[in-house]
Backbone and ligand atoms as CSV (ligand in chain L), in Angstrom:
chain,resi,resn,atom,element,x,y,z
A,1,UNK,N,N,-7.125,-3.326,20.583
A,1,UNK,CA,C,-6.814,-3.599,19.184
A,1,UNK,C,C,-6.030,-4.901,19.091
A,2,UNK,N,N,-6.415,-5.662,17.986
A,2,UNK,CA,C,-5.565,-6.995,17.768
A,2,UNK,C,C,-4.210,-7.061,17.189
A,3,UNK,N,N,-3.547,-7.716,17.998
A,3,UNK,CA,C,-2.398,-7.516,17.529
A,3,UNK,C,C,-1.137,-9.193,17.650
A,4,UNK,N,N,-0.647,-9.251,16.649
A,4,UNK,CA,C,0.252,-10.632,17.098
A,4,UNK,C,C,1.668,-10.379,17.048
A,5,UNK,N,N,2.089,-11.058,17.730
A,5,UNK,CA,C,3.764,-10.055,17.882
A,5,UNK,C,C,4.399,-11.135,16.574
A,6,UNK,N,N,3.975,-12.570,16.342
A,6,UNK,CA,C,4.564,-13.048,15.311
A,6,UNK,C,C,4.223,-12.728,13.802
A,7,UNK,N,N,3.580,-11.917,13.611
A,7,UNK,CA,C,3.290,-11.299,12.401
A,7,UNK,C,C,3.787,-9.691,11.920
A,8,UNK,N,N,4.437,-10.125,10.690
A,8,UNK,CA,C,5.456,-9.046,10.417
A,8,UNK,C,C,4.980,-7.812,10.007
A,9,UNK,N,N,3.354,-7.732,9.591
A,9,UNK,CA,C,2.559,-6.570,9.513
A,9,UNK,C,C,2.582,-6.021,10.649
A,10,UNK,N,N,2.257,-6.496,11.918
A,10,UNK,CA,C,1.618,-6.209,12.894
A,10,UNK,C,C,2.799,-5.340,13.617
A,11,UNK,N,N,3.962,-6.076,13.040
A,11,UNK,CA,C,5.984,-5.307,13.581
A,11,UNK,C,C,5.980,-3.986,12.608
A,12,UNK,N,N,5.210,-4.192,11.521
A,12,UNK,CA,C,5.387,-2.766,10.547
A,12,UNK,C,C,4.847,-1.993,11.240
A,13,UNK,N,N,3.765,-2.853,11.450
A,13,UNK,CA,C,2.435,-1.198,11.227
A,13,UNK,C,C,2.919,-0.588,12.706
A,14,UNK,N,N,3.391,-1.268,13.821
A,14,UNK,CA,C,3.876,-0.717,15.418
A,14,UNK,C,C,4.949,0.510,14.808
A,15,UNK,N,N,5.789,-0.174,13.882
A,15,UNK,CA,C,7.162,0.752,13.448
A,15,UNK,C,C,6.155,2.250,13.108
A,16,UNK,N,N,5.366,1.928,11.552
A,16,UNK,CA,C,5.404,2.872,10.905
A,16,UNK,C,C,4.071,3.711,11.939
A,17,UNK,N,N,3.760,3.278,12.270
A,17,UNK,CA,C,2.555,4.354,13.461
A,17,UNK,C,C,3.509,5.906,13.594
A,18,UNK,N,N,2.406,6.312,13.707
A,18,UNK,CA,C,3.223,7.812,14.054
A,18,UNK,C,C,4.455,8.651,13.143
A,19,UNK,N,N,4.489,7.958,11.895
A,19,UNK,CA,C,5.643,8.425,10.526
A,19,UNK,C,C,6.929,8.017,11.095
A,20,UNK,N,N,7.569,6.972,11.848
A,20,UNK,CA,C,9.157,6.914,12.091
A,20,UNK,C,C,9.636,6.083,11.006
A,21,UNK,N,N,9.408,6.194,9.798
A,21,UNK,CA,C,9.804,5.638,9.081
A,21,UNK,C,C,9.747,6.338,7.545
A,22,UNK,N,N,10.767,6.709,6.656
A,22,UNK,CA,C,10.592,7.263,5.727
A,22,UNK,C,C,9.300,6.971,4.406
A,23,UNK,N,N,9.172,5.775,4.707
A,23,UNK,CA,C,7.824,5.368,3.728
A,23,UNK,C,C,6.418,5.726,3.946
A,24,UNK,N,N,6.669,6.090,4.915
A,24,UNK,CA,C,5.180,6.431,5.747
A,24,UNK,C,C,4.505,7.280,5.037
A,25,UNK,N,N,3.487,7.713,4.718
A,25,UNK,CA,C,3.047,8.624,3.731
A,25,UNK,C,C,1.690,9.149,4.621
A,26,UNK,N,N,0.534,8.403,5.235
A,26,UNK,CA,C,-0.301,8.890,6.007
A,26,UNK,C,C,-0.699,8.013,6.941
A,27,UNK,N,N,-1.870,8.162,8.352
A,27,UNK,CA,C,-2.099,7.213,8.959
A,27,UNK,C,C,-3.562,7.511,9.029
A,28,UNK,N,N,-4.462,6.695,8.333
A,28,UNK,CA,C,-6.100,7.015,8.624
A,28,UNK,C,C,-6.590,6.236,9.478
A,29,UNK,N,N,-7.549,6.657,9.853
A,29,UNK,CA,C,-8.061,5.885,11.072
A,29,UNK,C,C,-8.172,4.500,11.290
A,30,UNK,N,N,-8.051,3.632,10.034
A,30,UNK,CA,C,-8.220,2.110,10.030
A,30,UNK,C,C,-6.735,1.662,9.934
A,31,UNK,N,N,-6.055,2.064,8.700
A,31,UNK,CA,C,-5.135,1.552,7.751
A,31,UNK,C,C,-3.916,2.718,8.296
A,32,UNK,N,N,-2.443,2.070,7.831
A,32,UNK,CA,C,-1.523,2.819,7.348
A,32,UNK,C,C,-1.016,2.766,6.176
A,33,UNK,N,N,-0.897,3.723,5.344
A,33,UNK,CA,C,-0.459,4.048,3.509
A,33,UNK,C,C,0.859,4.509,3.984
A,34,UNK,N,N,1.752,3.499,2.893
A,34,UNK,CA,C,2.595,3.635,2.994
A,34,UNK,C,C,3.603,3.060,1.306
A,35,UNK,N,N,4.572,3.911,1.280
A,35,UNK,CA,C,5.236,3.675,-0.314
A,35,UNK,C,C,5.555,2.184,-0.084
A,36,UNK,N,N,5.888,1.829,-1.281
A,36,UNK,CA,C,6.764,0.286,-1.480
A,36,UNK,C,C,8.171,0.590,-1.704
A,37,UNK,N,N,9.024,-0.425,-0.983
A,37,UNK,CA,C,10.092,-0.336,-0.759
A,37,UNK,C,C,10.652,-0.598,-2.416
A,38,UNK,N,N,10.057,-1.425,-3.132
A,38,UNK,CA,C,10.488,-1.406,-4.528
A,38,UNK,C,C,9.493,-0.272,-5.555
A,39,UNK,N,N,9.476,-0.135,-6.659
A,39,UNK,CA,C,9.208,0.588,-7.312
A,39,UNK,C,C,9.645,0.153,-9.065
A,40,UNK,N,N,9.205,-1.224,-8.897
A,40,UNK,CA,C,9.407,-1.582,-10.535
A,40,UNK,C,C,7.896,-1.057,-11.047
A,41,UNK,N,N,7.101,-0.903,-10.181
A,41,UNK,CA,C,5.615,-0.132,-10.909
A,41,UNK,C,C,5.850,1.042,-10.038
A,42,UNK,N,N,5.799,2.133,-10.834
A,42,UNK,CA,C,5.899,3.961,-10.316
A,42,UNK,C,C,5.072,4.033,-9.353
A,43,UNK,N,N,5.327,4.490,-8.001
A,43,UNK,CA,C,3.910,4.947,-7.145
A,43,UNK,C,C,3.316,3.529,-6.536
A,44,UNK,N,N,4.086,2.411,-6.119
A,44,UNK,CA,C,3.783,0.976,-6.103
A,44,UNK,C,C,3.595,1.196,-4.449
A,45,UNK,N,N,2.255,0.941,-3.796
A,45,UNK,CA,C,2.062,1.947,-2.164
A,45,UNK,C,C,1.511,0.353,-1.589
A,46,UNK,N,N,1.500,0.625,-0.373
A,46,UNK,CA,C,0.409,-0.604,0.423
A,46,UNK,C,C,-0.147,0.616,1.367
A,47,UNK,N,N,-1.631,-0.339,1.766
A,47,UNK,CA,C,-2.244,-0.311,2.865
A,47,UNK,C,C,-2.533,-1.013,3.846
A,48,UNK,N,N,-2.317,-0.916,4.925
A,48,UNK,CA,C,-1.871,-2.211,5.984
A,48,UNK,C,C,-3.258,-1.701,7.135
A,49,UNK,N,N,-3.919,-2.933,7.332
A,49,UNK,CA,C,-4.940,-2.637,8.439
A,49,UNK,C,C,-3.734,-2.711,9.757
A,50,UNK,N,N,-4.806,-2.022,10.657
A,50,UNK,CA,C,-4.185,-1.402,11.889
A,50,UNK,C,C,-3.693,-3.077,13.012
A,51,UNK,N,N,-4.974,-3.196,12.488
A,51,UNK,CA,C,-5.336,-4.703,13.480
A,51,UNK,C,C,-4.689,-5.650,12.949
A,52,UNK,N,N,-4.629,-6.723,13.921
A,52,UNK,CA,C,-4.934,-8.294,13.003
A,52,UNK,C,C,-5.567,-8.729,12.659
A,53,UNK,N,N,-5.863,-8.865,11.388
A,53,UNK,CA,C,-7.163,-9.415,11.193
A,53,UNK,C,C,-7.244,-9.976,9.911
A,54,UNK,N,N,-7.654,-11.412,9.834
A,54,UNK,CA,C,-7.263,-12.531,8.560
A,54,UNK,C,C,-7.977,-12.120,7.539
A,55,UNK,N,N,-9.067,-11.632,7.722
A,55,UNK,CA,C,-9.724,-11.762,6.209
A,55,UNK,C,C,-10.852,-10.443,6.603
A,56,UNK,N,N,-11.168,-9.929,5.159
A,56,UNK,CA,C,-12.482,-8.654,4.880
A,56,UNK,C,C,-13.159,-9.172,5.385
A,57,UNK,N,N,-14.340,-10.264,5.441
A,57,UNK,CA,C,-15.200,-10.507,5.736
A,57,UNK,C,C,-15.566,-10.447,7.073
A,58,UNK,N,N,-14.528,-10.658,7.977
A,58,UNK,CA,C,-14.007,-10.939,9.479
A,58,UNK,C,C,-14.317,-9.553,10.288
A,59,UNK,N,N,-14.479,-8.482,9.601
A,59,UNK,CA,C,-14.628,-6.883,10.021
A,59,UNK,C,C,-16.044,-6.976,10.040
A,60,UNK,N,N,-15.971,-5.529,11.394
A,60,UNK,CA,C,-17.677,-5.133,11.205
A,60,UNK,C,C,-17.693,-4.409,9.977
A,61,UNK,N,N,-19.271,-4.482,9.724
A,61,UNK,CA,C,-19.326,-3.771,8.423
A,61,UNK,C,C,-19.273,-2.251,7.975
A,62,UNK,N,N,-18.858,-1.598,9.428
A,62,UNK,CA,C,-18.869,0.000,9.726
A,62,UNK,C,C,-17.288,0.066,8.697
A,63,UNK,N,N,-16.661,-1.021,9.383
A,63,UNK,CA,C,-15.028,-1.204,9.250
A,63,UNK,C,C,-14.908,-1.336,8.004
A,64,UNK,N,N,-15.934,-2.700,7.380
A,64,UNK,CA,C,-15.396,-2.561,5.696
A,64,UNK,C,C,-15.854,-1.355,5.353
A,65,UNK,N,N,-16.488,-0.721,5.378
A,65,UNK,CA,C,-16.668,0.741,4.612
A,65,UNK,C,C,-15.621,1.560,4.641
A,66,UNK,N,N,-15.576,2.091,5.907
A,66,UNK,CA,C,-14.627,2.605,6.268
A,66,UNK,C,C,-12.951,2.528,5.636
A,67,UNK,N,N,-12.443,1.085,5.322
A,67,UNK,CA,C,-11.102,0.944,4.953
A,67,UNK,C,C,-11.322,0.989,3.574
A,68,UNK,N,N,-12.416,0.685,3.392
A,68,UNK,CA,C,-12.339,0.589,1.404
A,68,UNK,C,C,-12.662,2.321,1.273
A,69,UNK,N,N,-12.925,3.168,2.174
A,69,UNK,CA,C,-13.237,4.204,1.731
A,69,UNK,C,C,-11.694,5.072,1.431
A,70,UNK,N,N,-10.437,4.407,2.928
A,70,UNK,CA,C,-9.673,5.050,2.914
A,70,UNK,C,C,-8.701,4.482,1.612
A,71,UNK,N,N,-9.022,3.091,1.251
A,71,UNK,CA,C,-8.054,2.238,0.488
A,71,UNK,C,C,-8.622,3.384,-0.998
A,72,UNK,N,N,-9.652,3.934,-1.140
A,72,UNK,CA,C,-9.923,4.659,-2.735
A,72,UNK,C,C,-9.472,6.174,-2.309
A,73,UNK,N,N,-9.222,7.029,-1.224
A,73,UNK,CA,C,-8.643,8.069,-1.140
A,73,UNK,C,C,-6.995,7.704,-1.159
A,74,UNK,N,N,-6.319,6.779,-0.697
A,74,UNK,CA,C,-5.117,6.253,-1.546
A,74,UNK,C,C,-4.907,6.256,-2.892
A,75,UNK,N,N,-5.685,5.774,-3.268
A,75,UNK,CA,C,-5.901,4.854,-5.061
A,75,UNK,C,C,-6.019,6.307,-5.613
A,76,UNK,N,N,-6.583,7.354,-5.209
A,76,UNK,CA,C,-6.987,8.605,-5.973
A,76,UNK,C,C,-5.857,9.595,-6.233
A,77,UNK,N,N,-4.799,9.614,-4.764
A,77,UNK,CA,C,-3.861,10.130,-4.569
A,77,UNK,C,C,-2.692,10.389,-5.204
A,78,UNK,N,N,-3.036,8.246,-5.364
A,78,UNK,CA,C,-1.700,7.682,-6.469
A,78,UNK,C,C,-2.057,8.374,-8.070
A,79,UNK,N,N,-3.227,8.122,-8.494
A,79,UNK,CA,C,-3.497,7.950,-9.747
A,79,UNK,C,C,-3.543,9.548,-10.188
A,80,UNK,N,N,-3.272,10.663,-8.960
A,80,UNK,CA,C,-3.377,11.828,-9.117
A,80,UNK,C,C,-1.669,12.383,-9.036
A,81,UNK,N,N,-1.323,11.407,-8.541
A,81,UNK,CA,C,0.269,11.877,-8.473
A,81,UNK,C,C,1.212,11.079,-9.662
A,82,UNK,N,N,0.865,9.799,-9.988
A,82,UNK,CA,C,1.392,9.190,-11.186
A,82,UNK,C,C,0.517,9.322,-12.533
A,83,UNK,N,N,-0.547,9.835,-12.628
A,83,UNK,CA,C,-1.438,9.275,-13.591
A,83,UNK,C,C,-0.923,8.061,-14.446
A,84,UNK,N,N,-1.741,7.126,-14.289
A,84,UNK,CA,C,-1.599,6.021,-14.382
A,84,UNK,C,C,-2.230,5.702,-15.529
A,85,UNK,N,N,-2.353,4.831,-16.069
A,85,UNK,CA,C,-3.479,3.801,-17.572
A,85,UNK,C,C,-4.193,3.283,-16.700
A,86,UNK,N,N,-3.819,2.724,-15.402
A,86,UNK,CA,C,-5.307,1.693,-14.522
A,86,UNK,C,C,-4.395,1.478,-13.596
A,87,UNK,N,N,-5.378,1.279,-12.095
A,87,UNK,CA,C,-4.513,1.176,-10.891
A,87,UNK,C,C,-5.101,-0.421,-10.736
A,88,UNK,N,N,-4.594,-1.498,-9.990
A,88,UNK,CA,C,-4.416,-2.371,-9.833
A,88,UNK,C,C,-4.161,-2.528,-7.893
A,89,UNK,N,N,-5.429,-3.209,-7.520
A,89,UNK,CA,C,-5.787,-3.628,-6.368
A,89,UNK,C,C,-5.452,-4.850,-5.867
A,90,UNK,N,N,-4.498,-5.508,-5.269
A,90,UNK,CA,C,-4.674,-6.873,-4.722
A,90,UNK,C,C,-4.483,-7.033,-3.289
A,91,UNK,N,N,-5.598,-7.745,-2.705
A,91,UNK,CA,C,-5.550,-7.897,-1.325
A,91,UNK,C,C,-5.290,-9.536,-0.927
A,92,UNK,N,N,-4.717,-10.411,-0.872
A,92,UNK,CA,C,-4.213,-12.077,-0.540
A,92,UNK,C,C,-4.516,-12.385,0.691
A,93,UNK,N,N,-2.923,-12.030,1.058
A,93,UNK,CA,C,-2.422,-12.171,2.679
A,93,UNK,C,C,-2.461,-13.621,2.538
A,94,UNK,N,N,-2.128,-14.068,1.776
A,94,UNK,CA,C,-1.795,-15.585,2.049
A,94,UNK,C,C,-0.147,-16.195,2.566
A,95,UNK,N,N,1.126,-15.270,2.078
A,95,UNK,CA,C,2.197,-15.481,3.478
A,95,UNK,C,C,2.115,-14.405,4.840
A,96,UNK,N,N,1.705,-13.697,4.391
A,96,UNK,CA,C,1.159,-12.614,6.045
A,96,UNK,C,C,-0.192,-12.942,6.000
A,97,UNK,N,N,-0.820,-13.153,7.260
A,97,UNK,CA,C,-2.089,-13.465,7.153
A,97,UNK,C,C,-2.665,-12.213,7.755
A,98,UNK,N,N,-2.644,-11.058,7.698
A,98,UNK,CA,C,-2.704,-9.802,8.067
A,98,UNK,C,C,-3.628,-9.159,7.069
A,99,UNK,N,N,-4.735,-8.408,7.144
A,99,UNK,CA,C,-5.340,-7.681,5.649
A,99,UNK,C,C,-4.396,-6.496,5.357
A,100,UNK,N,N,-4.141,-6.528,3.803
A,100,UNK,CA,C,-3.321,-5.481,3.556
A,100,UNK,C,C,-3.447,-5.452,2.005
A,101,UNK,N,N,-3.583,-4.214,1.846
A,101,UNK,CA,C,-3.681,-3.440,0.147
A,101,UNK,C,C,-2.411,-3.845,-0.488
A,102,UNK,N,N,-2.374,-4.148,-1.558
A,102,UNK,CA,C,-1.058,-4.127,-2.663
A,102,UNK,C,C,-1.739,-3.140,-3.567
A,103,UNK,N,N,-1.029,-1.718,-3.682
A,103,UNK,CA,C,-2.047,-0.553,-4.776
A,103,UNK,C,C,-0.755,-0.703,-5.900
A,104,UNK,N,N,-1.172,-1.107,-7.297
A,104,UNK,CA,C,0.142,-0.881,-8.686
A,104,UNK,C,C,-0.914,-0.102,-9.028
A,105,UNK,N,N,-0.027,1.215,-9.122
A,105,UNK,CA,C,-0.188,2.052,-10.698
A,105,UNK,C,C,0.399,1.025,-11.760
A,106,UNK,N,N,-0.751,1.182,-13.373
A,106,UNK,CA,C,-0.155,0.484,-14.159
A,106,UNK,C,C,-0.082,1.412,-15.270
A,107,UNK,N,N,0.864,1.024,-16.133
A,107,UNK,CA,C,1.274,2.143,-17.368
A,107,UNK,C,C,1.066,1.220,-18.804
A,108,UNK,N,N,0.570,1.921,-19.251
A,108,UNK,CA,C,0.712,1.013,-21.090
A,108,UNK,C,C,2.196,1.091,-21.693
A,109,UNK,N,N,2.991,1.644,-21.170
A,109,UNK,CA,C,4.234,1.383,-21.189
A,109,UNK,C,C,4.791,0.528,-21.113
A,110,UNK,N,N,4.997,-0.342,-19.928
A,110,UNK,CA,C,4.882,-1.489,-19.593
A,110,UNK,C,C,4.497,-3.003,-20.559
A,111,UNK,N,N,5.445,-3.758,-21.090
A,111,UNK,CA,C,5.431,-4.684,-21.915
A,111,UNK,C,C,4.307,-5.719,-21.769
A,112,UNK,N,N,4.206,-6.042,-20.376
A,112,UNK,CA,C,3.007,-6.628,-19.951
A,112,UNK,C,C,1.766,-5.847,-19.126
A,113,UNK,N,N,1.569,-4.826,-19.559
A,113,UNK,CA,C,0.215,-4.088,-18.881
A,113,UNK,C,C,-1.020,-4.579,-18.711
A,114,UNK,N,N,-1.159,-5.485,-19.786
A,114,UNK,CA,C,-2.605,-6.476,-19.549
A,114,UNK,C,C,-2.491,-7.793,-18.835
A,115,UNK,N,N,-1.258,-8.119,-18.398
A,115,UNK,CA,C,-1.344,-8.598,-17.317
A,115,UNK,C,C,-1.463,-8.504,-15.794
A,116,UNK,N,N,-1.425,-9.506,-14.957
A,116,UNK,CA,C,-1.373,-9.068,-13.174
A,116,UNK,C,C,-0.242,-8.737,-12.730
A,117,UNK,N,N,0.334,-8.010,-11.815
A,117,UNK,CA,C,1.394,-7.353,-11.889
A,117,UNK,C,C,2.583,-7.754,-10.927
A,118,UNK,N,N,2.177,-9.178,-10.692
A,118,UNK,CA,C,3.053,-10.321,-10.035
A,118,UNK,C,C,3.520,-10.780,-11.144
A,119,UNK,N,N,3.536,-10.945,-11.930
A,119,UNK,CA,C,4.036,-11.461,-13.729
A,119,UNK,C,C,5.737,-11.037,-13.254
A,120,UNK,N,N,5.981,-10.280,-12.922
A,120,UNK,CA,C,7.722,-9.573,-12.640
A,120,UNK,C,C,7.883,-9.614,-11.051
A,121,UNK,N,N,7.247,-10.214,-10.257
A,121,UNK,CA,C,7.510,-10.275,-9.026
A,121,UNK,C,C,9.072,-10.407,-8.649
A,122,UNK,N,N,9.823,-11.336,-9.274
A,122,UNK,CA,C,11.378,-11.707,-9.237
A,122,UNK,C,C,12.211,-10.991,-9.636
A,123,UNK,N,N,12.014,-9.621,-10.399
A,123,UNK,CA,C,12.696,-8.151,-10.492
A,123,UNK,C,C,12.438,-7.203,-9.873
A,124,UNK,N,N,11.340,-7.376,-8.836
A,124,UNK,CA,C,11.024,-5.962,-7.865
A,124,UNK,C,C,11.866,-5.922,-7.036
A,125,UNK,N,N,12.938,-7.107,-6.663
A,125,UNK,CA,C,14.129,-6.553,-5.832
A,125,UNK,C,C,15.309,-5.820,-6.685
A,126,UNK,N,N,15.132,-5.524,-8.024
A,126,UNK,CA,C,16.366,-5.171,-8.871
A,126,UNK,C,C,15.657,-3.524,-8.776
A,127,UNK,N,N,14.303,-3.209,-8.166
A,127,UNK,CA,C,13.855,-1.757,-8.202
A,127,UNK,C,C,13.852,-1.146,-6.997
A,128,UNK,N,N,14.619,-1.934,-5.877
A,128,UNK,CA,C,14.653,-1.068,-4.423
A,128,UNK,C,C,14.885,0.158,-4.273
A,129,UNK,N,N,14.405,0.984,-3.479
A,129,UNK,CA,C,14.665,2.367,-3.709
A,129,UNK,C,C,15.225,2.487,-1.961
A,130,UNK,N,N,16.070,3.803,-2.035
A,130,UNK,CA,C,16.539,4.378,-0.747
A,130,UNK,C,C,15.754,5.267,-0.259
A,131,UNK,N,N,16.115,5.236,1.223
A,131,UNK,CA,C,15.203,6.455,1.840
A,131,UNK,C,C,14.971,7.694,1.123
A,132,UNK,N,N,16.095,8.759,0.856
A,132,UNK,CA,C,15.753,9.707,-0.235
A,132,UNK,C,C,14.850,9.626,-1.334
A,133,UNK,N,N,14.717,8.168,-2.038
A,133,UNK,CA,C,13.538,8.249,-3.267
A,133,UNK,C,C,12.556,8.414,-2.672
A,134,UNK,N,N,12.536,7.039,-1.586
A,134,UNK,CA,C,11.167,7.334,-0.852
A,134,UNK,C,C,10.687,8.327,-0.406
A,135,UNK,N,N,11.316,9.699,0.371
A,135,UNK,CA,C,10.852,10.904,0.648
A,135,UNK,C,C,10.312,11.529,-0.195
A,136,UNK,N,N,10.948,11.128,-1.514
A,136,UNK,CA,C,10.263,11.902,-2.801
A,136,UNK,C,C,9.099,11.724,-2.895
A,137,UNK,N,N,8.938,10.077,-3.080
A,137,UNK,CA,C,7.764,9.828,-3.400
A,137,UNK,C,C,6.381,10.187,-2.252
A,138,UNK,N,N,6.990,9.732,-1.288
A,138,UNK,CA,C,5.924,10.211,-0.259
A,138,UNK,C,C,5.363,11.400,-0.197
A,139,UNK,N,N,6.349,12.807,-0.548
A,139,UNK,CA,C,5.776,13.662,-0.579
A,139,UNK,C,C,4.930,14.153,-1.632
A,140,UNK,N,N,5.513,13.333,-3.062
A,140,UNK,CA,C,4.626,13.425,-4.406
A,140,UNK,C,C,3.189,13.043,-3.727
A,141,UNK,N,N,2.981,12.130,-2.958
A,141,UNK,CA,C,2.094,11.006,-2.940
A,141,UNK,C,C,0.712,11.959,-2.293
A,142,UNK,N,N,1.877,12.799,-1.105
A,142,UNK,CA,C,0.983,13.191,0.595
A,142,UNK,C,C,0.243,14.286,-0.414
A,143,UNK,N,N,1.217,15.159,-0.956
A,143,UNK,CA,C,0.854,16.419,-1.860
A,143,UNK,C,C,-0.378,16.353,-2.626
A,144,UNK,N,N,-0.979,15.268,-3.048
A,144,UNK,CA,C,-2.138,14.604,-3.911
A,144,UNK,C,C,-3.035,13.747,-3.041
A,145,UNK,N,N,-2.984,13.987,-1.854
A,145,UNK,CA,C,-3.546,13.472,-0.791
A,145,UNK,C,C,-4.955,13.882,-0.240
A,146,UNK,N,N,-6.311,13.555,-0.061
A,146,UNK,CA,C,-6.903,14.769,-0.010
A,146,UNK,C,C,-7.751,14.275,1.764
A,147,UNK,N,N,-7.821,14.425,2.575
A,147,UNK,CA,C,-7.634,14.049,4.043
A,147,UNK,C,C,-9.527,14.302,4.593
L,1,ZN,ZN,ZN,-0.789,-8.788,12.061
């Protein structure tokens, strides 16, 4: 498996392997799902490929199936544990060059809902949550999980 020791996904995903970490929520065979350390969007999760690996296209095509299959049993989980107005997908990796899910639940609540949900990027550190929320959420999350 690919792996770079200078890439800070690649230091997560070693950490969160095997749940030693309170965010951890599941580990599927490609990806690890895991909560967001902030929570200015409810239920705000990533999915982190296992590997290194720069870009979708770069996978066999067994693989893209496979992670987009596990990235929508996430997305289902969330939207079953927050019900949401619309979940919101972004995959970049343009400062980690690592493939990795950004999953927002989005709410019509929310002043800007019809926008992208980097619009407040510079207040998601004013929504950090502690290990205890995170247990919460993880278990809201695992509980709506369907394996
Ligand atoms: Zn990496």
């Amino acid at each position: 498996m690919r792996e770079n020791q200078d890439c800070s996904i690649c230091r997560r995903v070693s950490i969160w392997r095997g749940g030693r970490n309170p965010y951890f929520i599941h580990e599927f065979e490609h990806s690890i799902f895991i909560v967001g350390d902030h929570q200015f969007h409810r239920g705000y999760s990533l999915l982190l490929l296992k590997e290194h690996v720069r870009e979708l296209h770069e996978l066999e095509p067994s693989v893209q199936v496979a992670l987009f299959q596990e990235l929508m049993r996430a997305g289902r989980a969330l939207v079953d544990a927050f019900n949401p107005w619309k979940m919101n997908y972004s995959c970049y990796g343009n400062l980690d060059p690592h493939i990795h899910w950004h999953l927002f639940p989005r709410y019509d609540t929310e002043p800007d809902h019809l926008n992208h949900p980097w619009l407040h990027a510079s207040e998601f550190k004013e929504h950090l949550i502690d290990s205890e929320a995170a247990r919460y959420l993880v278990e809201r999350i695992k509980s709506n999980l369907v394996i």
